[in-house]
C-alpha positions as CSV (number, residue, x, y, z in Angstrom):
1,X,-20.5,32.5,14.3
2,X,-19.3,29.0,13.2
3,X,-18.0,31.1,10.3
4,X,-16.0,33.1,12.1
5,X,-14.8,30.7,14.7
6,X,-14.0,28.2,11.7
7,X,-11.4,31.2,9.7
8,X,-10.3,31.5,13.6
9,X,-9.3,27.8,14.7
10,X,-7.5,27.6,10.9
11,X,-5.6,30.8,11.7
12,X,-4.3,29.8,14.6
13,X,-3.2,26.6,14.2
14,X,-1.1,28.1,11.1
15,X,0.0,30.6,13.1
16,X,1.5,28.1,16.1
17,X,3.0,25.9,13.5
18,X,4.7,28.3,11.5
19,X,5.8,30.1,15.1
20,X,7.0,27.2,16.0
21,X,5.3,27.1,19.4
22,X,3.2,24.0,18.8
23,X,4.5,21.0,16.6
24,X,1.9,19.9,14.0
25,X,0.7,17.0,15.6
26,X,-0.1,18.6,19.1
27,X,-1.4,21.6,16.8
28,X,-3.6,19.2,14.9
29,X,-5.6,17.7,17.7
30,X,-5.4,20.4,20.8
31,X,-6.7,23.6,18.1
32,X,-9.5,21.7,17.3
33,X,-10.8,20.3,20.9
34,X,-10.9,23.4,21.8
35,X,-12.6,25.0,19.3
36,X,-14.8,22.3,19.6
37,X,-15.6,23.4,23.0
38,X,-15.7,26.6,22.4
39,X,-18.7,26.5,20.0
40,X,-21.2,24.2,22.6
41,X,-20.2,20.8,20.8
42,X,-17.7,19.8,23.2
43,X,-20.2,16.3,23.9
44,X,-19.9,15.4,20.6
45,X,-16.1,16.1,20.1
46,X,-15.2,11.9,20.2
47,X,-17.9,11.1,17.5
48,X,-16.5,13.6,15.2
49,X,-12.7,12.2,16.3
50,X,-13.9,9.1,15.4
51,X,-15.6,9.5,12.2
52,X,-12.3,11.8,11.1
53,X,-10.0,8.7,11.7
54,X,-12.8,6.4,9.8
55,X,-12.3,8.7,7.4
56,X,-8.5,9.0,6.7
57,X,-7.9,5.4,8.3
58,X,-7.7,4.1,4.4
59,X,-4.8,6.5,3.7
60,X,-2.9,5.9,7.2
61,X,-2.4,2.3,6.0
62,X,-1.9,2.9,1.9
63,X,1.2,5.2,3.1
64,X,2.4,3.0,6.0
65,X,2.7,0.1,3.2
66,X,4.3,2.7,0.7
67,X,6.6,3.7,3.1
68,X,7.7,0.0,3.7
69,X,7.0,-0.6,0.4
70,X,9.6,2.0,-1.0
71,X,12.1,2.0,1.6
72,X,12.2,-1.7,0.4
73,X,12.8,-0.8,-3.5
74,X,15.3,2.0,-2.1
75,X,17.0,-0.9,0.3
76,X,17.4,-3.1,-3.0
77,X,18.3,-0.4,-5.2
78,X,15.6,-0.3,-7.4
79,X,16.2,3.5,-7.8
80,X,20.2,3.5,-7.9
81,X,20.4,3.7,-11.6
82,X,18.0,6.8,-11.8
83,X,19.7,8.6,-9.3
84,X,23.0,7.9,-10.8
85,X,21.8,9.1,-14.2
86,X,19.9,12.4,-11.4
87,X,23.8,12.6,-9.7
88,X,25.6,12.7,-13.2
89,X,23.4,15.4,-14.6
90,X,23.2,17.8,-11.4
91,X,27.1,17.3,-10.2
92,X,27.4,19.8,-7.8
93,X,25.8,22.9,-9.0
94,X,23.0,24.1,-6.8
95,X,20.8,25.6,-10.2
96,X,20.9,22.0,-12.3
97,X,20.4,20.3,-8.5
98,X,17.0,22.2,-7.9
99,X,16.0,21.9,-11.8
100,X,16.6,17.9,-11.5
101,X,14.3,17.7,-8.3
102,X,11.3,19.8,-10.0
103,X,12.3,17.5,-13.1
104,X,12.5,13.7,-11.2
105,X,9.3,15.2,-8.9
106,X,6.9,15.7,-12.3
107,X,8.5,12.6,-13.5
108,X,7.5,10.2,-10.9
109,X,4.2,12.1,-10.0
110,X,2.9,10.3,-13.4
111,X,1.4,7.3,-11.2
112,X,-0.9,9.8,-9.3
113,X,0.5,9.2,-5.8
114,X,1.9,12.6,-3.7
115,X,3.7,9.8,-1.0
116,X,5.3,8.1,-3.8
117,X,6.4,10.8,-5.6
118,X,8.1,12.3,-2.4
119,X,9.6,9.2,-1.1
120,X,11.6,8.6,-4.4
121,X,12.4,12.3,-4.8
122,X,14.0,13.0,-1.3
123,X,15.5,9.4,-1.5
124,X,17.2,10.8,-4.7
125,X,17.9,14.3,-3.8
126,X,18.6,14.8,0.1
127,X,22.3,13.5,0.1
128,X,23.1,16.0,-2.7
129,X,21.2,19.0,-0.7
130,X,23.0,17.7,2.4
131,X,26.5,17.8,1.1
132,X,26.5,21.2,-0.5
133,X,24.9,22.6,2.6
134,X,21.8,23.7,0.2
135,X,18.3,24.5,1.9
136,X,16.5,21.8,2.0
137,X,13.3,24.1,2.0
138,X,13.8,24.8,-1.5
139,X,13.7,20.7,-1.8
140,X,10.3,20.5,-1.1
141,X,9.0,23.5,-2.0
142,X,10.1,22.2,-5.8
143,X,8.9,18.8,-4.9
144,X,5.7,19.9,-3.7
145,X,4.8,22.5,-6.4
146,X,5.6,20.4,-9.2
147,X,3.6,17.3,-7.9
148,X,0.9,19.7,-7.1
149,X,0.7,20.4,-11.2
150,X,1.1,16.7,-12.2
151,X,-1.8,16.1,-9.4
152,X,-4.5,16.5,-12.0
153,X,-4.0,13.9,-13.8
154,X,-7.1,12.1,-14.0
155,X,-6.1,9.0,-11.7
156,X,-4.4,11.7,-9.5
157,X,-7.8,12.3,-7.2
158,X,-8.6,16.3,-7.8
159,X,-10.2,15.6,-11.5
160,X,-12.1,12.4,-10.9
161,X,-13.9,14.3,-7.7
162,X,-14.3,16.5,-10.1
163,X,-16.0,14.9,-12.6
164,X,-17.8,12.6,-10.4
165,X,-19.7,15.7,-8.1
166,X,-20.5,17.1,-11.5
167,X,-21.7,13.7,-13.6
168,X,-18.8,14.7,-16.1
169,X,-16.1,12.6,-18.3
170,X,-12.9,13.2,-16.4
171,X,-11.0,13.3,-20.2
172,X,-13.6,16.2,-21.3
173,X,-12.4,17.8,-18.3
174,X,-8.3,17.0,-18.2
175,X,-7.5,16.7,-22.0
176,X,-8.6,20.4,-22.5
177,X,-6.5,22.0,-19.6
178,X,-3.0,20.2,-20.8
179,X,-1.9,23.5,-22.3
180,X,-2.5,25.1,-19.4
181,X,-1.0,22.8,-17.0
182,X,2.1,22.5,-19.4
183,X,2.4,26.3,-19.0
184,X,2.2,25.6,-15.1
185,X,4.8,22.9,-15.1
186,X,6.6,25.1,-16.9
187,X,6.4,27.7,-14.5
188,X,8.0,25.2,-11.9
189,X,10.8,24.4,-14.0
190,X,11.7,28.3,-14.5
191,X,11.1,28.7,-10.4
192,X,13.6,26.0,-10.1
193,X,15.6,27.7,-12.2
194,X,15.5,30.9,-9.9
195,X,15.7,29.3,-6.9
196,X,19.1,27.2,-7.8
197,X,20.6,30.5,-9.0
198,X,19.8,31.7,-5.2
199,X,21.3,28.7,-4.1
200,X,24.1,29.0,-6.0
201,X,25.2,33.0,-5.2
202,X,24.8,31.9,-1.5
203,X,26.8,28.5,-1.5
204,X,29.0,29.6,-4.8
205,X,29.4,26.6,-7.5
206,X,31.5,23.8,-6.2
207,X,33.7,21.4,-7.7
208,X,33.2,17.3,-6.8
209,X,36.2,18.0,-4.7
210,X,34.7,20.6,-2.8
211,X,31.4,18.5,-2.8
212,X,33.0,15.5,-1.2
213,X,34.2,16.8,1.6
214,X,32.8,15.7,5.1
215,X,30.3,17.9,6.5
216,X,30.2,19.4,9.9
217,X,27.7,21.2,11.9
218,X,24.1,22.1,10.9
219,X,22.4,22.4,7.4
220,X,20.4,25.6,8.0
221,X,17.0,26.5,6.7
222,X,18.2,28.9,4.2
223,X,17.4,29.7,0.1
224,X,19.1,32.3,-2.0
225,X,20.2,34.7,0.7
226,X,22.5,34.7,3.4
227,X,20.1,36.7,5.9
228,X,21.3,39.3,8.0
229,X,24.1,37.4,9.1
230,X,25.8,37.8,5.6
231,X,27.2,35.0,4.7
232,X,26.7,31.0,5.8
233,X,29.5,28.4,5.4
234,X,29.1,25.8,2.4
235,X,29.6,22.1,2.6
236,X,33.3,22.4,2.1
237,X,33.7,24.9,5.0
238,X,34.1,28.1,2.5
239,X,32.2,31.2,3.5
240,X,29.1,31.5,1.2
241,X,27.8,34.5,-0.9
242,X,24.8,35.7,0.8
243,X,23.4,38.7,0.2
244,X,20.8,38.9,2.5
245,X,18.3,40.0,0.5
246,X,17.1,36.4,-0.7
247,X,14.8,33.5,0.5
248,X,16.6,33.2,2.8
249,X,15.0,35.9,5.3
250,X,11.5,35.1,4.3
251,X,12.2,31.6,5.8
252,X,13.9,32.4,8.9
253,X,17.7,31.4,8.5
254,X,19.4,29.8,11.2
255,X,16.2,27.1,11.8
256,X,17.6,23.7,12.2
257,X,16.6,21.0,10.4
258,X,19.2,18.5,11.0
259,X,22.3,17.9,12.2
260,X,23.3,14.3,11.2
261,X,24.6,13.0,7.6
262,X,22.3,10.4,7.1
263,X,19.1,10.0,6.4
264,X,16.8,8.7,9.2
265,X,18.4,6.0,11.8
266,X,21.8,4.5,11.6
267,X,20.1,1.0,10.4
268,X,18.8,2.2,7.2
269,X,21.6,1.8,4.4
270,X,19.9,4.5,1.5
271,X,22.2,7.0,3.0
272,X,25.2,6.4,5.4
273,X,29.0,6.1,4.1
274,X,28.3,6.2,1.0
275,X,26.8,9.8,0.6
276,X,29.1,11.6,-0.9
277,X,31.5,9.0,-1.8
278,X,32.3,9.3,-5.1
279,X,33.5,6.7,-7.9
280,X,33.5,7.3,-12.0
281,X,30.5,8.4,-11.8
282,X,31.5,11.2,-9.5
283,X,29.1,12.3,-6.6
284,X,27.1,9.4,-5.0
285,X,24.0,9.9,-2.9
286,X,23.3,6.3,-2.2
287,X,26.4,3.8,-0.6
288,X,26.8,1.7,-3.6
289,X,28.2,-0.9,-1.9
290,X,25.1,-1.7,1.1
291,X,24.6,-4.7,2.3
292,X,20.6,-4.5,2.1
293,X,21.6,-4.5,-2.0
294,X,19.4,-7.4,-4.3
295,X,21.0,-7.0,-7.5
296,X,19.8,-10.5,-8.7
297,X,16.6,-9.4,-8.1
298,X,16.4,-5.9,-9.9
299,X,13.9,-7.0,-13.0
300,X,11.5,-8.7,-9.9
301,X,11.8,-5.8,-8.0
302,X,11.3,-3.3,-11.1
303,X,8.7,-5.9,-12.4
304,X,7.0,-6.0,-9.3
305,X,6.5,-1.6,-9.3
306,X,5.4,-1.0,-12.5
307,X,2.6,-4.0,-11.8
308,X,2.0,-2.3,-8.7
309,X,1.7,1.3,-10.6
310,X,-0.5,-0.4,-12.9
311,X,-3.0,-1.8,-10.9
312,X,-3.7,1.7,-9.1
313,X,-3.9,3.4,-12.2
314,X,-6.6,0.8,-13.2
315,X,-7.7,0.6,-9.3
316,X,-7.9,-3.2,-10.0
317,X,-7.9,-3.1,-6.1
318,X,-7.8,-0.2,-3.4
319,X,-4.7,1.4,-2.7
320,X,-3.9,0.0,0.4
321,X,-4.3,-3.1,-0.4
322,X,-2.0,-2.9,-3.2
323,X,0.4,-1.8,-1.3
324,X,-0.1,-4.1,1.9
325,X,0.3,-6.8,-0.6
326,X,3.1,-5.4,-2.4
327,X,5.4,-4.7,1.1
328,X,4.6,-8.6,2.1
329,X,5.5,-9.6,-1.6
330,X,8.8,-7.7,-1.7
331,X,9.9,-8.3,2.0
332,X,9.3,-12.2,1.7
333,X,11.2,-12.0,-1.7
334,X,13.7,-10.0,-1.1
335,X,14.7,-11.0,2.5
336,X,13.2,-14.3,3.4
337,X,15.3,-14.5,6.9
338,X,13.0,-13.4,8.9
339,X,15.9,-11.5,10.8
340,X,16.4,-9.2,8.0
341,X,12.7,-8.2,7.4
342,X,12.8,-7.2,10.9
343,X,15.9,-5.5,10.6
344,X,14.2,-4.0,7.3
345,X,10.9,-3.0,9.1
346,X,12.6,-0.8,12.1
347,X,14.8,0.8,9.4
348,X,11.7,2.3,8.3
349,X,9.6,2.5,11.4
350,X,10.3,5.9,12.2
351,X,9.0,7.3,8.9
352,X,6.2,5.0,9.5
353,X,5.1,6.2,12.6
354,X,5.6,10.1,12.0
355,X,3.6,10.1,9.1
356,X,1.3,7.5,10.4
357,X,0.5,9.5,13.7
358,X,0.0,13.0,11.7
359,X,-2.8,11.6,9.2
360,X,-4.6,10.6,12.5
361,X,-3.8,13.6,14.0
362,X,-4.6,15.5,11.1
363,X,-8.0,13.1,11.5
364,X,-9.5,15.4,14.5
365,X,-8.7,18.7,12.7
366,X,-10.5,17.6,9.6
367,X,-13.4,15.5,12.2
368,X,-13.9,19.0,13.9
369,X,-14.4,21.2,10.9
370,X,-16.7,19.1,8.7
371,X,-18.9,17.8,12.0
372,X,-19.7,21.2,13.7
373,X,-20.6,22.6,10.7
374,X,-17.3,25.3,10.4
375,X,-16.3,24.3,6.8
376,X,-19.9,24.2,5.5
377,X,-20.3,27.6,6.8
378,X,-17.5,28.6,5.6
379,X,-17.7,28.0,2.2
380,X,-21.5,28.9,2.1
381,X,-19.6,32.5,3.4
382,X,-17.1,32.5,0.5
383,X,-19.9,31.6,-2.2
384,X,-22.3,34.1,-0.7
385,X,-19.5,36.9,-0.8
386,X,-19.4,36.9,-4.6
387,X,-21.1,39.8,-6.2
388,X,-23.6,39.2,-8.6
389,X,-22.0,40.8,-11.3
390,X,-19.4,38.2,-10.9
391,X,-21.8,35.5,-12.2
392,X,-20.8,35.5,-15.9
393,X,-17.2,34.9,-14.5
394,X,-18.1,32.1,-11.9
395,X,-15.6,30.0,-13.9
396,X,-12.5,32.2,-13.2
397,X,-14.1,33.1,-9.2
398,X,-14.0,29.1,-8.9
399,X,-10.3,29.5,-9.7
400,X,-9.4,31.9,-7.5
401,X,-11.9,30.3,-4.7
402,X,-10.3,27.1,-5.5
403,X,-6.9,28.0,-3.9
404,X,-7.6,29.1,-0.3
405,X,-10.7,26.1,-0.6
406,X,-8.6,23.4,-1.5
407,X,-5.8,24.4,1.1
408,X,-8.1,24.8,3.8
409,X,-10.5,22.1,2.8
410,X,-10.1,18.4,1.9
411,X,-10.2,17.9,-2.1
412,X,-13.8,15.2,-0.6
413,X,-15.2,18.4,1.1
414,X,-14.5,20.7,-1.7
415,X,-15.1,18.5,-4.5
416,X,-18.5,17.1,-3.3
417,X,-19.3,19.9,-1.1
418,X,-18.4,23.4,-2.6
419,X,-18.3,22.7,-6.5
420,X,-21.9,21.5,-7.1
421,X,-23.0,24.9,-5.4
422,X,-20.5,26.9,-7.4
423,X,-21.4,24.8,-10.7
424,X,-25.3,25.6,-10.2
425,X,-24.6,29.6,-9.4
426,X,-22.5,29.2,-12.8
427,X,-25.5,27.6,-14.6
428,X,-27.3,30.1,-13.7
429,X,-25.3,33.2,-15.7
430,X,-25.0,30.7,-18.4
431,X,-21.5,29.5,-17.7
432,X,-21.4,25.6,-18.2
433,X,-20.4,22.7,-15.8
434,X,-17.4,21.6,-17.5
435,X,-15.3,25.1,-17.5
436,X,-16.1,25.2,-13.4
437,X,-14.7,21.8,-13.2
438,X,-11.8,22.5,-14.9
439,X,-11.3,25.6,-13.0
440,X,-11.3,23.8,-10.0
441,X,-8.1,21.7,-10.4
442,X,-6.2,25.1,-10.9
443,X,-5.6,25.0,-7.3
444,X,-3.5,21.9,-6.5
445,X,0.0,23.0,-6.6
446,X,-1.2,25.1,-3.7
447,X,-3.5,22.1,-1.9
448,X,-0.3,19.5,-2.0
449,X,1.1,21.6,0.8
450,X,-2.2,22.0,2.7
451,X,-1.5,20.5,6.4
452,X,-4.8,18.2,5.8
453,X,-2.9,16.3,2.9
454,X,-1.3,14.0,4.3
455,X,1.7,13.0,1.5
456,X,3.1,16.3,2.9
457,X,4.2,14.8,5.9
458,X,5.9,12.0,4.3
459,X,7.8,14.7,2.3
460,X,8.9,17.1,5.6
461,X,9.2,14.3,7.6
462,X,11.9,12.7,5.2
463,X,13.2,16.0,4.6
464,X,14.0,16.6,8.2
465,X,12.1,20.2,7.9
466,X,9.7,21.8,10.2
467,X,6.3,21.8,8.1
468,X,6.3,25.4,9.7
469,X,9.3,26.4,7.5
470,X,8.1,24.6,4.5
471,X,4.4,26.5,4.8
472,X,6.6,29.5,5.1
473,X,8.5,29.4,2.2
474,X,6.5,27.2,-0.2
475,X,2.9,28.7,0.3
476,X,3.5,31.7,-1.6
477,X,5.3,30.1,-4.7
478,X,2.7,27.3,-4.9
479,X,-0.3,30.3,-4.8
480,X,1.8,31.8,-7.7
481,X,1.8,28.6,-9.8
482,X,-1.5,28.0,-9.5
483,X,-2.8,31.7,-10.7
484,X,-0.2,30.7,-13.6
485,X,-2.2,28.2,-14.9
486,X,-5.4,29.9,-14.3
487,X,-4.7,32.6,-16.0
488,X,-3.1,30.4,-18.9
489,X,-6.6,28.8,-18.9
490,X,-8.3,32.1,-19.6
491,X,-5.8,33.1,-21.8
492,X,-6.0,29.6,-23.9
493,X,-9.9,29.9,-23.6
494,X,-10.3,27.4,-21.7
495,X,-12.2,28.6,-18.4
């Protein structure tokens, strides 16, 4: 029964979000309550509230301090020079554009952290999607998928759960799947690839001229196709390409993400006037000339980061408080009037509080499912299901188990929960510990878009995209990079 109802209560919440008839954060806590009630536990429903937001109450704070943290560095212009060197490479055609995000995304994914990467990526990208009128889906679909593969690195999370549940080295676990993950990342590079050439039949390959232009009216949620409407308008009014036989349909063109062109409220200076300006260096996504600029300060400010990166790499201290101290540290530096750290603060505030209020959100779902018992009985249902003749494979069934798992699951609850059970049904037929751990990273480019992770929301949120259209379109391409690299891993030997 709790099997059932927990496949059921997962279901629908997907369903309303990607619908559109709930949003996420009134998905995320009503779904749950009553589901909760609906399986006799409804007396218990505020202790498993509360010991969801005990839970995720650590990653609420480390991304409201990244947030500040990185608006901060984006304020100062920290990240000006590698989006000039991002703008000079892409110009203004849609296929190098899409490659450069799944390029910048892998990039910065190195220090482990999904919120980071996503805050630096949109930061760089979404003035250059925005202009050209290019979907903004396909933005973090890239973004997502490529930090999904860079994920298991072993300070990323996935691979030290994975090696901690299973009393394994984390290196005997990563260093061996590199091929396969290379293959993956890869993979993204070449979707990219597809996805830009989509991008570019339907919007056609501008000049900076074209580029440059102001842009009017909505950015619609639209890749590769021009749905059954034919064609859409580019950024410099001209009727688009579409073919309708793209992405386009299977997102749902004519979705509105956004109508203004900036980037969150008119008191944050990373994208206003300046987007779109150009200069020698030709397309600017960032206003060059801003006010909230520290140019004195760059080597501080660039100092400060990579000591920050450091330290969580080392995890010298927890991640929050890295980053609590690091958003005091660069706000008292870099502004010391207290006016302007104010002014500094509210700029970011509404990033804050979107992605602050859907991890706690997010906090019932997850509170719900692990304390009436669904998600245990759940996986014990999945595990059970596997014939016996499957045994001498439980290394490639923990693959394919570890994509629906891990979307549907927290990496804690699989990790610690599912994996031992899978690694002792392995032991069993012979098949060691260490190829079901490394099976069981194979899944993360399809678990960074999981609606219990909560970097996700810093990415859609930033994005201006419904995390309905992003499950829509990404979910599919993000299940096909992650059979990639599993089946890379058998190829290579490795599972």
């Amino acid at each position: 029964m709790l099997t059932v109802l927990g496949f059921a209560m997962i279901a629908t919440f997907l369903v309303l979000i990607m619908t559109k008839k709930m949003s996420p954060i009134a998905a995320l806590v009503l779904i749950p309550a009553l589901f909760c009630v609906a399986v006799g536990q409804g007396a218990r429903l505020g202790d498993y509230v509360i010991d969801g937001v005990g839970n995720l109450a650590p990653t609420a704070a480390m991304l409201m301090f990244a947030i500040v943290y990185f608006g901060v560095m984006i304020d100062v212009g920290l990240f000006d020079p590698i989006v000039r060197g991002i703008l000079r490479f892409c110009k203004a055609d849609p296929v190098r554009i899409v490659v450069g995000t799944a390029v910048l995304a892998a990039i910065v994914s190195l220090d482990g952290d999904g919120s980071t990467t996503f805050m630096i990526t949109v930061s760089a990208m979404y003035p250059l999607y925005k202009r050209l009128g290019m979907s903004l889906v396909v933005m973090t679909g890239v973004a997502a998928t490529a930090n999904g593969v860079m994920n298991t690195l072993p300070w990323g999370g996935p691979t030290a759960r994975a090696a901690t549940a299973l009393k394994l080295d984390a290196a005997d676990i990563f260093v061996p799947m590199i091929p396969a993950l290379g293959v993956g990342l890869l993979f993204v590079f070449a979707l990219a690839y597809v996805l830009g050439r989509r991008e570019r039949r339907r919007i056609g390959y501008l000049t900076l001229d074209e580029a440059l232009v102001p842009e009017t009216g909505t950015v619609l949620v639209a890749a590769g196709g021009g749905g059954a409407g034919g064609g859409s308008k580019d950024a410099g009014g001209r009727a688009g390409a579409g073919t309708g036989a793209g992405v386009g349909a299977e997102v749902g063109v004519g979705a509105e993400v956004g109508s203004g062109s900036s980037h969150g409220s008119s008191s944050s200076p990373g994208f206003g006037s300046g987007a779109g300006e150009g200069d020698g260096d030709g397309f600017q996504g960032l206003d060059p000339n801003r006010a909230t600029l520290r140019p004195r300060l760059y080597w501080f400010n660039a100092g400060l980061t990579v000591a920050l990166l450091t330290a969580m790499i080392l995890e010298l201290l927890p991640i929050p408080v890295l980053f609590l101290l690091g958003a005091a540290l660069a706000l008292t530096v870099n502004y010391p009037d207290m006016a302007e750290q104010k002014a500094r603060i509210a700029a970011h505030a509404d990033n804050v509080l979107n992605v602050s209020g859907m991890v706690f959100a997010a906090a019932v779902f997850t509170g719900v499912l692990t304390g009436t018992g669904m998600v245990k009985h759940m996986a014990d249902w999945l595990v059970g299901a596997i014939p016996e003749g499957m045994g001498p494979h439980m290394g490639l069934v923990t693959g394919v188990l570890s994509l629906p798992l891990t979307y549907f699951m927290s990496n804690d609850g699989f990790y610690f929960g599912v994996l031992p059970v899978l690694a002792e049904a392995g032991a069993a037929h012979g098949v060691s510990s260490l190829e079901i751990a490394r099976a069981s990273i194979v899944g993360q480019a399809l678990h960074m878009s999981s609606p219990l992770v909560p970097a996700v929301y810093v990415l859609v949120g930033m994005a201006k995209v419904e995390f309905g259209d992003h499950t829509r379109f990404t979910v599919k391409w993000a299940a096909l990079t992650s059979l990639v690299v599993l089946a890379a891993a058998v190829l290579f030997g490795i599972v």
